[in-house]
N, C-alpha and C positions, 0 to 999 in steps of 0.2 A: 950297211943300213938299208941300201935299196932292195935288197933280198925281202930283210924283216918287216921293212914295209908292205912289199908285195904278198906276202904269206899273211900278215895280219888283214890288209884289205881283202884279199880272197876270202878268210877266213867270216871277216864281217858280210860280205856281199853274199855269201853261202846262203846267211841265216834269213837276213832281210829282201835280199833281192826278187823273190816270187814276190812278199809284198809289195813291195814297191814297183813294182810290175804289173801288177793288178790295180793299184790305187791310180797312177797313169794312167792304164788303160780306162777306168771307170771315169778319171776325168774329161777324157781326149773325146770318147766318146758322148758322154755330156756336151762338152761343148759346140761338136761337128753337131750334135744331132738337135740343140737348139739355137746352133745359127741357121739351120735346111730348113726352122721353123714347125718340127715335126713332132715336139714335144709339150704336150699340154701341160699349164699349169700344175696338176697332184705327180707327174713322172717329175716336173725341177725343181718340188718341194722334199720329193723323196730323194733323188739323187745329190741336193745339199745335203740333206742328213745325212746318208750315207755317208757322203765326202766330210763332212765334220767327224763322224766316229770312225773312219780310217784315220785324222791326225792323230787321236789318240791309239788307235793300233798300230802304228805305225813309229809312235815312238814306244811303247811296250819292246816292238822288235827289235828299236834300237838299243833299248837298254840292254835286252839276251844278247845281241851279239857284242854290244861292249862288253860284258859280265866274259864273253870267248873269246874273242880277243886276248884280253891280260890274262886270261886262265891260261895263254901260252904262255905268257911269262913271270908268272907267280907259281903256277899250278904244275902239278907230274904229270902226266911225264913229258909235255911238250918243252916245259921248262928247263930238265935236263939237258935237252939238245942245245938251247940256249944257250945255255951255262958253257957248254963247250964249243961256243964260237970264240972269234979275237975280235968280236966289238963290243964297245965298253956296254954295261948294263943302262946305262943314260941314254946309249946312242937307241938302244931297242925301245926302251919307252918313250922316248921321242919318234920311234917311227910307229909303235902303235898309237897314240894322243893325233897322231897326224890323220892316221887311219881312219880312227873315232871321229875326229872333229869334217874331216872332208864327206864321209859316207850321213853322218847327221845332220850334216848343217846341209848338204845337198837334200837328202830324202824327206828332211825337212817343211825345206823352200815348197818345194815340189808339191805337198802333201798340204800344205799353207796357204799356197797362192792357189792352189785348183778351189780349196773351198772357198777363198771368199774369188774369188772371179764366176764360180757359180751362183757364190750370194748377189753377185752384182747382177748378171742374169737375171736370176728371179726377181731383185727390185725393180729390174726395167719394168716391169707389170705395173708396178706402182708409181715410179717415181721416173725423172728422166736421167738416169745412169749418164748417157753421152755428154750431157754438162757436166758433170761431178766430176768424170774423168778428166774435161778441157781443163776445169779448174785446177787441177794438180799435174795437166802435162807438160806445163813451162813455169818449172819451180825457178826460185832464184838461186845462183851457183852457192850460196853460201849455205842452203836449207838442203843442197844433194853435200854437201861435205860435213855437214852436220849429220846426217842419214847415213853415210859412209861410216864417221866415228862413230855414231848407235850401232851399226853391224859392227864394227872391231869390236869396240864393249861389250857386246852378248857374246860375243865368240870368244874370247877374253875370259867373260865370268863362268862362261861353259867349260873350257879349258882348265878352268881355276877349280871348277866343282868339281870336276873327273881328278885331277893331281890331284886335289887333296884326297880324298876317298881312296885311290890307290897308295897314298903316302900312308897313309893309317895300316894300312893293309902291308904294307912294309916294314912298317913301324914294330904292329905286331908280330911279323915274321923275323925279324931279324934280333932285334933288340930286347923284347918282350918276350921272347920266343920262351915257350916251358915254365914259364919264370912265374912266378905264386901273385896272382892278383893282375897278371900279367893285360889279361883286359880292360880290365879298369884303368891300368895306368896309360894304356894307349888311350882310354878315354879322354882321360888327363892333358896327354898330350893332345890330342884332337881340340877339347877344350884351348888352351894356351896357344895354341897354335890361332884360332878362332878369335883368340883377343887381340893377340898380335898382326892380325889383319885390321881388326878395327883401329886399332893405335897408328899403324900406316896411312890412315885417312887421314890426318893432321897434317900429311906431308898435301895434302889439297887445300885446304884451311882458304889460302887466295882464291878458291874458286867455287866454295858454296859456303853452306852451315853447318857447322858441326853441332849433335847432338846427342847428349847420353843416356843409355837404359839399363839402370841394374851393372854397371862396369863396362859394357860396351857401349862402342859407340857406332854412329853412323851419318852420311851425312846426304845435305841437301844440295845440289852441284846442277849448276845453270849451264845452258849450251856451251859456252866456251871453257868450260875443267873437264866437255866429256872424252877428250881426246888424252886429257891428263889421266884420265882415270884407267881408261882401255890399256894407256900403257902402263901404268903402277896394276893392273892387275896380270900384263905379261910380264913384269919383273917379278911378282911374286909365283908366277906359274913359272919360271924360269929355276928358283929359288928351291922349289919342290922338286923338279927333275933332278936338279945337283943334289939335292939333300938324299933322294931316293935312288937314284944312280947309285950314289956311293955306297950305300948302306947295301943294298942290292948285290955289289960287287964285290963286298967284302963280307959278310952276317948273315945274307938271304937264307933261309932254312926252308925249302921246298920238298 
């Protein structure tokens, strides 16, 4: 598994790493160069913009090396090679999802916090930044564990959007595979799959509002169900590995 790992992280680092190398750099420099005081107003109105349309180039790039990533393990001929390892198909997709979620959720951060620390910069012009920050440097311990469970939950629901998308993609390859209308019914499934998420939400009921739309549902969840939730969305990322594992390792048609 640490192999698979390491091949999928190289693999993903290949694609994104110059950018992500550049958007650093255009940060770092940003910021050395308007703490030495040597940057006029219109250079750290341009250098926010910039840095705002690198988050979005930056997850573009995440998405192509996630998309190359599983092309080793969906896709030919890399997939072959797979196929003829002794670890299970579960163990590989879990160690590309690991890949994925540590290289995103880093390059991310990164590409997040440069822009708005440059937004903060630039309002010091306007406004006094140095209070705003005192104000939130001695949070109460229960508003950073609060913040803690919001990070598992995005990473959680992240985790949840990539497995489902590759289960589909399973789904179609294994079971569907050839098979007359055979897309559609992976729709199908996708669909049901989708409600059966919402139906999961009931098991929160103690901890917001539930609400329905047209047969789904969704709900309203106050600070204390969000730690409930992060982990009901890694039971069901969990749920999708085993479902896709198996199918993988016995049906995959690559």
């Amino acid at each position: 598994m640490k192999a698979h790992f390491k091949y999928a992280f190289l693999t993903g680092l290949h694609l994104r790493g110059y950018v992500f190398a550049v958007i650093l750099l255009l940060n770092l420099v940003s910021v050395i160069f308007d703490a030495l005081g040597i940057f006029p107003l219109p250079a750290q109105i341009t250098f926010v913009a910039l840095s705002g349309t690198a988050v979005g180039v930056m997850a573009i790039f995440n998405i192509i090396s996630d998309i190359s990533i599983f092309r080793q393990i969906l896709g030919t001929p890399r997939s072959y090679l797979q196929a003829l390892t002794p670890l299970h198909r579960r163990q590989a997709l879990i160690a590309g999802l690991l890949a994925v979620a540590i290289m995103d959720v880093v390059t991310m951060t990164v590409a997040i916090v440069g822009v708005t620390w440059l937004s903060l910069i630039l309002a010091g012009n306007f406004v006094d930044v140095f209070t705003l920050i005192r104000n939130f440097a001695m949070p109460d311990i229960s508003d950073i564990l609060i913040g803690l469970a919001g990070a598992l939950t995005i990473l959680a629901g992240y985790l949840l959007l990539v497995t489902f998308i590759i289960s589909c993609i399973v789904v179609s390859k294994s079971i569907f595979y050839q098979k007359r209308f055979g897309g559609f019914l992976t729709f199908l499934v996708a669909v049901g799959t989708l409600y059966l998420h919402s139906i999961s939400l009931f098991f929160l009921a103690p901890f917001g509002t539930i609400s329905g739309s047209r047969g789904f549902y969704n709900i309203s969840i106050g600070r204390a169900g969000i730690i409930a939730y992060g982990l009901l969305l890694l039971i069901q990322v969990a749920a999708l590995i085993i479902v896709s594992g198996n199918l993988m390792e016995r049906k995959i048609n690559i």
